[in-house]
N, C-alpha and C positions, 0 to 999 in steps of 0.2 A: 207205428203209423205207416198204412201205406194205402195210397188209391189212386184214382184219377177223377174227379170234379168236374163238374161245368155248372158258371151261373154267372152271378154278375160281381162278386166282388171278391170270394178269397179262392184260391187253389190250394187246398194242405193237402201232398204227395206222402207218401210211404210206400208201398210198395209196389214197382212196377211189371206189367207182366203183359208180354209181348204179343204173347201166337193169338190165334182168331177162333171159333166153335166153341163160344160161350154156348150153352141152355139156358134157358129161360127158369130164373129162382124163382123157387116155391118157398111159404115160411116155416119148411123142417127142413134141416143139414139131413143132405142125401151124403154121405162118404161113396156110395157107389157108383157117380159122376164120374164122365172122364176126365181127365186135367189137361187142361192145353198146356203146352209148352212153357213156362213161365222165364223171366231172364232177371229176377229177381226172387230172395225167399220172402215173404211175408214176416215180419216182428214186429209186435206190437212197440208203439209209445208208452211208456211212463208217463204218468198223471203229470208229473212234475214239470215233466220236459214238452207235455202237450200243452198245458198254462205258459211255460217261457215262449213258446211257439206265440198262444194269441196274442201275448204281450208284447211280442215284435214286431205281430202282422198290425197292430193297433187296430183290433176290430170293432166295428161300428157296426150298428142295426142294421142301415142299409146296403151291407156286405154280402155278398155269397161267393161258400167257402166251397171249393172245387179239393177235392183230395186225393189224387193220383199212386191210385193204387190202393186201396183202403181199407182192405183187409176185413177185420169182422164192425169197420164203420164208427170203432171210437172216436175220432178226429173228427168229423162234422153230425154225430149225435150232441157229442159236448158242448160244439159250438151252438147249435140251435138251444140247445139248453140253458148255456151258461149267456149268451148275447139276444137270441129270439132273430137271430140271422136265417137266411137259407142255406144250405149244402146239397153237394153233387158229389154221391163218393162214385169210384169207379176203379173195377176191379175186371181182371179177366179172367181169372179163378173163380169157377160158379159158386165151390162152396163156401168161398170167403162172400159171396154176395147173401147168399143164402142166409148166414152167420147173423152179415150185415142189419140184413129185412127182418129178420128175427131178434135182436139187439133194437131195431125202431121199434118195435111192435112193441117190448116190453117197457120203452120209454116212454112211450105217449105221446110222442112227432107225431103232426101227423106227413103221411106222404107229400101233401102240396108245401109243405114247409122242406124234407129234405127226401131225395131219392139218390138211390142205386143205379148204377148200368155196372150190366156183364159187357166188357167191350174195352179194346186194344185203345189205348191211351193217346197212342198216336194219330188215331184215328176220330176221337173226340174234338168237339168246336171248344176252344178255352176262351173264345173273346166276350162271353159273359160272366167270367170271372173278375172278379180284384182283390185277391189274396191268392196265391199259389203256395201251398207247403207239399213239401217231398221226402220221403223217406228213398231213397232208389239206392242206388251206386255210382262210380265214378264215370262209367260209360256210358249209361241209360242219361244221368244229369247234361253230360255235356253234349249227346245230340238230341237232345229236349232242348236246348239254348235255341235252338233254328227256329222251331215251332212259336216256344214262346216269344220271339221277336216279331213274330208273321202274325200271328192272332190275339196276342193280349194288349191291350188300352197301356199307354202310357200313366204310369203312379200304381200300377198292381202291385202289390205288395208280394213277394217271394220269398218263405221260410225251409229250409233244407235242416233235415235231421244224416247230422254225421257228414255228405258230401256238398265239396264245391263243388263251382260250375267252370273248373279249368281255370280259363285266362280270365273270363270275367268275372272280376273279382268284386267280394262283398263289400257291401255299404255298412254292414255290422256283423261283428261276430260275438256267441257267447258260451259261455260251457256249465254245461249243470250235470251231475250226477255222474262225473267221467264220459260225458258224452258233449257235441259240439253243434250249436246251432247257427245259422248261416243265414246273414238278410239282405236282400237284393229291394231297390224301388228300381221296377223298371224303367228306363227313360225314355224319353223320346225324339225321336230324329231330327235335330239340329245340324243335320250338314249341308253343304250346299255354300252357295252364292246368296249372299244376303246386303239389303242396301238400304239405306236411308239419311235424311238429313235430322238437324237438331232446330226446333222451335228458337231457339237462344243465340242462335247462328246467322248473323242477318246477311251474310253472303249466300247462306242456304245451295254451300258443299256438299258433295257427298259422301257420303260415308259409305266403304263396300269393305265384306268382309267374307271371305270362304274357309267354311270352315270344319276341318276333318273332324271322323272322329270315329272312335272305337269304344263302344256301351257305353260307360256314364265320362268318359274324358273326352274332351276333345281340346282341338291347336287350332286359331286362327292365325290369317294371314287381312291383316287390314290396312286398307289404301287411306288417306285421305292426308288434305292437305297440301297433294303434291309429297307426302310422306308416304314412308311404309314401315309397319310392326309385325312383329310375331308375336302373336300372346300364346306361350306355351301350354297354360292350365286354364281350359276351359270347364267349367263343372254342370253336366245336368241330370235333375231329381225329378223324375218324374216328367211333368211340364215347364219344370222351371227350368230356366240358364242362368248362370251366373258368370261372370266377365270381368275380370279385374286385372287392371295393366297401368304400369306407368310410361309414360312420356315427356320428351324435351322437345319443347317447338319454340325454335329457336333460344333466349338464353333463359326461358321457364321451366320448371319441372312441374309435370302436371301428376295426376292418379284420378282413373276412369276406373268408375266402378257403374258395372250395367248389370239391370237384374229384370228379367222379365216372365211372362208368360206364353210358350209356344204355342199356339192351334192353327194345324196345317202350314201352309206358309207364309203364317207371319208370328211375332212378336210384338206385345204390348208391355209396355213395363219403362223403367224409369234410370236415367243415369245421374249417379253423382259426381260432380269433377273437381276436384282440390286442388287449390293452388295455396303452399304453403299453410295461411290459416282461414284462407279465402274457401267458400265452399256454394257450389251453386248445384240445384236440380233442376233436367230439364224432363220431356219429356221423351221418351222412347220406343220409335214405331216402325218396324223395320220388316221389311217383306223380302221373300225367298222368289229368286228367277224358278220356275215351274221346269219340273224335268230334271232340277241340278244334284236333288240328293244322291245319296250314296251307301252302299250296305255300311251297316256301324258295325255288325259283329263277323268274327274270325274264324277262319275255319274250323272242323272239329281237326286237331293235330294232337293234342294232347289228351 
């Protein structure tokens, strides 16, 4: 599996290939094309391990599978096959496209269902994907992390054949066939200064909280009360945050558990707070000073 995708819901990568002076495919493999530079070799996926792939990416109809690098186009023929999804494969090997257009033709896709591009990967829009799978290497995956933080929708789905993504570490791993596959849900940027009060609250405090963070963890720092906490493990999946800490205000032990939904700068979602066996829910609506985010991902160092 290798290619590069563009659409609106899956990216499945294999194999990458860098330099630029595609030709335009025709549907017979020319071998007498020139080869751009490539920064990856092309190898196919096994059947096996391209099913463990959809079964991670948990794909749905209204999916399109982006495949980064894609070689003769196994990876989102299948998909269109086996779900009725769209796919974007992308290669910059003309005669892997060629391969590719010739592999749809004898499927019975049609084009407005899944296409081709000759064309530098880097160079591709990914923000109408949500599924990304990759077949690359350890170099080409980890400064791919830049791009995919810049242009893909928070909840895309990310399936890696063989390589991680360095420091950012997977949300699932598995191994089929002496081989390893690798799942990321992209998240979305939860950092910043963030503030609100609690319906339940009839002094109607505030609650302010900034909160770091680096791909799917993050650390807040929260004021209220005339108090101050660190909550060290922050967790977000996609759109969601989750927030869970305990505290002592004055001689009670409390546990605050906040779970909500990000779009832009705010949060909608709901807190639960235990005291002992006592449990109450209120609601939770909490909005982002504008300007305060901050990059979540790390350099390429490793």
């Amino acid at each position: 599996m290798n290619s590069k995708l563009t659409a609106s819901g899956i990216i499945l990568g294999t194999v990458l290939h860098l330099a630029t002076g595609c030709s335009s495919p025709g549907p017979v493999i020319n071998d007498t094309i020139e080869k751009p530079k490539l920064d990856v070799r092309w190898g196919g996926t096994p059947s096996r391990l391209m099913e463990e792939m959809f079964r991670f990416a948990k794909i749905e109809k209204s999916d399109v599978i982006y495949d980064l690098g894609c070689g003769d186009g196994r990876i989102v023929i299948t998909a269109a096959q086996k779900y009725g999804i769209k796919g974007v494969g992308i290669d910059l090997d003309p005669i892997r496209i060629q391969e590719s257009m010739q592999n749809l033709q004898k499927s019975g896709i049609p084009e407005s269902q899944v296409k081709f591009l000759c064309q530098n990967l880097f160079e591709v829009d990914l923000s109408e994907a949500t599924v990304l799978a990759i077949y690359l290497n350890k170099k080409v995956n980890r400064k791919l992390r830049e791009k995919i933080f810049r242009e893909m929708k928070p909840g895309t789905r990310i399936v890696s054949h063989n390589w991680d993504m360095g420091n950012w570490k997977p949300d699932g791993i598995t191994h089929i066939e002496n081989r390893t596959v690798f799942y990321w849900l992209l998240p979305a940027n939860a950092s910043g200064h963030w503030a609100w009060t609690l319906p339940g609250d009839k002094t109607l405090r505030n609650y302010e909280m900034t909160i770091e963070q680096t791909y799917q963890k993050g650390k807040g720092f929260l004021n209220f009360y005339s108090l101050q906490a660190t909550i060290p493990d922050i967790s977000i999946s996609g759109n969601e945050i989750q927030i869970n800490y305990d505290e002592t205000i004055g001689n009670d032990k409390f546990n605050f558990r906040y779970s909500g939904i990000l779009s832009e700068d705010t949060i909608k979602g709901k807190v639960i707070i235990k005291k002992g066996n006592i449990q109450i829910e209120e609601i939770w609506n909490a909005r982002r000073k504008a300007g305060s985010t901050t990059k979540i991902i790390e350099p390429v160092i490793d």
